[in-house]
Structures are given as structure tokens and as C-alpha cells.
Wavefront OBJ file of the C-alpha trace (Angstrom):
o trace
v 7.188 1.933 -14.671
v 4.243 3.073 -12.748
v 3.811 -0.196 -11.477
v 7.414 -0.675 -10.165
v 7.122 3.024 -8.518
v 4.584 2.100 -6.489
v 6.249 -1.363 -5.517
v 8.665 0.907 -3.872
v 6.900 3.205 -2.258
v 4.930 0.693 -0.881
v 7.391 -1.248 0.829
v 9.629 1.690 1.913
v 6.285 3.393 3.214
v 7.013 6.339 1.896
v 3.394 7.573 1.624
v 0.427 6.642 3.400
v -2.094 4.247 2.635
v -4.763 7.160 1.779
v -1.965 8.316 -0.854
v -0.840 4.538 -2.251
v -4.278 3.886 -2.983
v -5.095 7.065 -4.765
v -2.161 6.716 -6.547
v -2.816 3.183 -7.684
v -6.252 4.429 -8.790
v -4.914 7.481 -10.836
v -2.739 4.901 -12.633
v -5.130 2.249 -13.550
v -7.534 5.052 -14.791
v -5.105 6.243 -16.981
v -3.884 2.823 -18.416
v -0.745 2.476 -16.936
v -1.647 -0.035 -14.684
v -3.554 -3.556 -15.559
v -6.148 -4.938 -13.970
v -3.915 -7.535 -12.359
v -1.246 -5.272 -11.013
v -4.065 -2.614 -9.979
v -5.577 -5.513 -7.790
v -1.739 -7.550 -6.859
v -0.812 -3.324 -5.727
v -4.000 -2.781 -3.527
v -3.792 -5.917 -2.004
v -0.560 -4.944 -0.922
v -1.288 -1.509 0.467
v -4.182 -3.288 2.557
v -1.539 -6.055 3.877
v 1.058 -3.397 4.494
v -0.540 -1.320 5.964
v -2.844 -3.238 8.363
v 0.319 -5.187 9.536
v 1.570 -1.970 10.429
v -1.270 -0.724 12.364
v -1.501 -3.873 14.700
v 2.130 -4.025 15.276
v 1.867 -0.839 18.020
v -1.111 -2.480 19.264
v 0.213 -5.471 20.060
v 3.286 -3.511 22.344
v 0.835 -1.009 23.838
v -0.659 -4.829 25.394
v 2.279 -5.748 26.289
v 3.322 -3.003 28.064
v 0.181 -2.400 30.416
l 1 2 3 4 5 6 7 8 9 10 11 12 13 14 15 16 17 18 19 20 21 22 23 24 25 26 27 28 29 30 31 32 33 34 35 36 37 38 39 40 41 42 43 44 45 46 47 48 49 50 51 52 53 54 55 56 57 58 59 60 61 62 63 64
């Protein structure tokens, strides 16, 4: 369950990377998430969110 949760919230972006992560790590610490999805989940925040970030970037260039 925990790992489907944050699934969700990570591709709705309902929280920000800062909270994903800590999230993910307050899971795995407690057991509810395996080594596999802890890494598969952070791997996604990191993707996620640094496609985000370089999207505005990438107008702001084209704009000038």
C-alpha cells in the first residue's frame, strides 16, 4: 500500500521532492517498503523531479 501511495503522489506531484523522499525513507525504515521499491521510488522522485526543474529552464532560453 505504501508503495502504491507514493506511486501516486509522485506522478500527480502532489508533494515536493524534499517530502517524497522523506516519505520514501520513513517507509523503508519501518518495513513497508523493500529494498527494491525503496530504490525503483527514489529513482523516480530524482527523474521526476529534475525533468521538472529543466523544463522552465529550457522556456526562460527560449524566450530571451
Amino acid at each position: 500500500m505504501a508503495y502504491q501511495l507514493l506511486k501516486q503522489l509522485i506522478k500527480r506531484n502532489h508533494r515536493t521532492k524534499d517530502e517524497l523522499l522523506r516519505m520514501a525513507e520513513i517507509y523503508h525504515a519501518a518495513g513497508r517498503l523493500s529494498d527494491e521499491q525503496y530504490t525503483e521510488l527514489t529513482n523516480s522522485i530524482h527523474m521526476e523531479y529534475s525533468l521538472e526543474s529543466s523544463e522552465p529552464a529550457k522556456a526562460a532560453d527560449m524566450t530571451e
